[in-house]
Each structure stands twice: as structure tokens, then as C-alpha cells.
C-alpha positions in Angstrom: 26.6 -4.0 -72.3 28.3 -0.3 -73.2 31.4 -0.2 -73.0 30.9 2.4 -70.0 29.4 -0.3 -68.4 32.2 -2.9 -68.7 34.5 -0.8 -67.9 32.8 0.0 -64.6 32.5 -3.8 -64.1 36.2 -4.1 -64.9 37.3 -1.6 -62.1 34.9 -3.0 -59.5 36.0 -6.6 -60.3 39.9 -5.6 -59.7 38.8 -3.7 -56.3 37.0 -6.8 -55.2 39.9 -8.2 -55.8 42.7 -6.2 -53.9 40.5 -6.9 -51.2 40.1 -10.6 -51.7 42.3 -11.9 -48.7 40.6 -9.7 -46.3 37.2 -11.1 -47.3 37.8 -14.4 -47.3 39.8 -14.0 -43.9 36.3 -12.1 -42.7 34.5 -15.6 -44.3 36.8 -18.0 -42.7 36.3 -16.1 -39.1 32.5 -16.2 -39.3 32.9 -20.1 -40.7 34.5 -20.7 -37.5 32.6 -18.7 -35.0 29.6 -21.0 -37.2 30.7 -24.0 -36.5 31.7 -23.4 -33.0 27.9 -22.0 -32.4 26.9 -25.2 -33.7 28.8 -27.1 -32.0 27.9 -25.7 -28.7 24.1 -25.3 -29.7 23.9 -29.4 -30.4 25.9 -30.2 -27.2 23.7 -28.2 -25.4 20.5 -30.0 -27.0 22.1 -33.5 -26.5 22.7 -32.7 -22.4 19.2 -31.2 -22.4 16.0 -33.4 -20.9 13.0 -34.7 -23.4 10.8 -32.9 -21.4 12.8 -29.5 -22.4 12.6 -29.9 -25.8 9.3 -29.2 -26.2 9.2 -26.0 -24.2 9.9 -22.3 -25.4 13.7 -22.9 -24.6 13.8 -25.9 -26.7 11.6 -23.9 -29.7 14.5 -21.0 -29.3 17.6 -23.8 -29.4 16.2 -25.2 -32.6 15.6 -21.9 -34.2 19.2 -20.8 -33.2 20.4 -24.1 -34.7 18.3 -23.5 -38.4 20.0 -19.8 -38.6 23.5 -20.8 -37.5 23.5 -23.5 -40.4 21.5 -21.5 -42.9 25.0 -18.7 -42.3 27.1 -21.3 -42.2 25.8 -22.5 -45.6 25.9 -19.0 -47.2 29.4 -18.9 -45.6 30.5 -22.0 -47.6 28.9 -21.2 -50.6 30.8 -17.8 -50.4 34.0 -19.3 -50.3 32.9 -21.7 -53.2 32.3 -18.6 -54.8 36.0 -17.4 -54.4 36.9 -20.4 -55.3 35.9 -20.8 -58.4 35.8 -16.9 -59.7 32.4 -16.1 -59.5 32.8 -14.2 -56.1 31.3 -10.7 -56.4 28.6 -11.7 -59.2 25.3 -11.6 -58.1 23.6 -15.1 -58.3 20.8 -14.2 -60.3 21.4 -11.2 -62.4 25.1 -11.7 -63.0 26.0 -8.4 -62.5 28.6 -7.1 -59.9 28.1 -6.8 -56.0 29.6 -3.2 -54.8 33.0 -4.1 -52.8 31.1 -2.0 -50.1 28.3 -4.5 -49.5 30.9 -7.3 -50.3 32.6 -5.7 -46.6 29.8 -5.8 -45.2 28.1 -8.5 -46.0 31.3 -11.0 -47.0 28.6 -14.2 -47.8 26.4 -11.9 -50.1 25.5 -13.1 -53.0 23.4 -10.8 -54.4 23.4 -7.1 -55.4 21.3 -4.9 -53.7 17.9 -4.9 -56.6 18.4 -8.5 -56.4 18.2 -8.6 -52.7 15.4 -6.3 -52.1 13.5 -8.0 -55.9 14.1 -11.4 -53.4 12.8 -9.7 -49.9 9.6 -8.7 -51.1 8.5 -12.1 -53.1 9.7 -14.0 -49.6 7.3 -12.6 -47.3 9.1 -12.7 -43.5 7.6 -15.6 -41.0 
């Protein structure tokens, strides 16, 4: 690493954290919201007939349940992040995650070449 680079790194890592209460505020929000969905989305499935489950309704339910705990997961595991000081380091290359995407995307946990490197070797359903 030049010492460009690191200090680059060193003046994105103090941005990121300026901004670190608004993030994590934006993380807790969408935690709740998550677990509320949940919430609702099982109540709804345990009031709903047998014969429902099987049906397109029941296929959408259970795909609405899959992505609220998959966010909720990336939620949690964004807060971990914060927790423990790794928050704004991308997951598998180590380097940093733009404060820009960070606002936009409070649970990402990787940079952008990471992301896209991960989008194309898992192919969409």
C-alpha cells in the first residue's frame, strides 16, 4: 500500500466515521421494520389454511419471509460490523467501502468490484 493510498483510506475511514450514528440509526430502523415484517409475515402464515400454503399466495409468503430474514441477517451482521471496528471494510478484499454506498446501502459489506466480482459468479434465480 502507497502511502497515497493509506492516506486516502485514512480520510475515508474518519468520514465513515463522522457519520457513524446516522448509519447505525438507518441500520437499527431497517432492523425494526425487519423484524416487524417478520413478525407479521409468520402471523399471517400461522392464521392461514393448509390448503393455502401450497398455492401461489403461499409460494409468495414464503419467498417474502426468505428475503426479510436474509436483510435482517445482513442488517445484524452490519451492526456486528460496527461493533467490532471492521464497519466500512469490504468483507473480502479488505479495502474501504465509499461513505456514499455506506448511505445508501447501510448493511453493505462489500465495495463496489467486490459486489459486481460476487454478482456475476452468482447467477440470479
Amino acid at each position: 500500500m502507497t502511502a497515497v493510498t493509506s492516506a486516502v483510506d485514512t480520510a475515508e475511514r474518519q468520514r465513515i466515521a463522522a457519520h457513524l450514528p446516522e448509519l447505525r440509526a438507518a441500520l437499527e430502523e431497517q432492523r425494526s421494520f425487519r423484524e416487524d415484517q417478520l413478525a407479521d409475515l409468520f402471523a399471517t402464515a400461522a392464521g392461514a389454511s393448509a390448503s393455502m400454503s401450497h398455492d401461489v399466495h403461499g409460494e409468495v409468503a414464503v419467498a417474502l419471509r426468505l428475503g426479510a430474514t436474509k436483510a435482517l441477517r445482513e442488517i445484524e451482521s452490519a451492526i456486528a460490523r460496527i461493533e467490532s471496528g471492521s464497519y466500512g471494510s469490504c468483507d473480502s478484499c479488505a479495502g474501504g467501502i465509499p461513505l456514499e454506498r455506506l448511505e445508501i446501502l447501510p448493511m453493505a459489506a462489500l465495495c463496489m468490484r467486490c459486489a459486481r466480482a460476487h454478482d456475476v459468479r452468482t447467477p440470479s434465480r
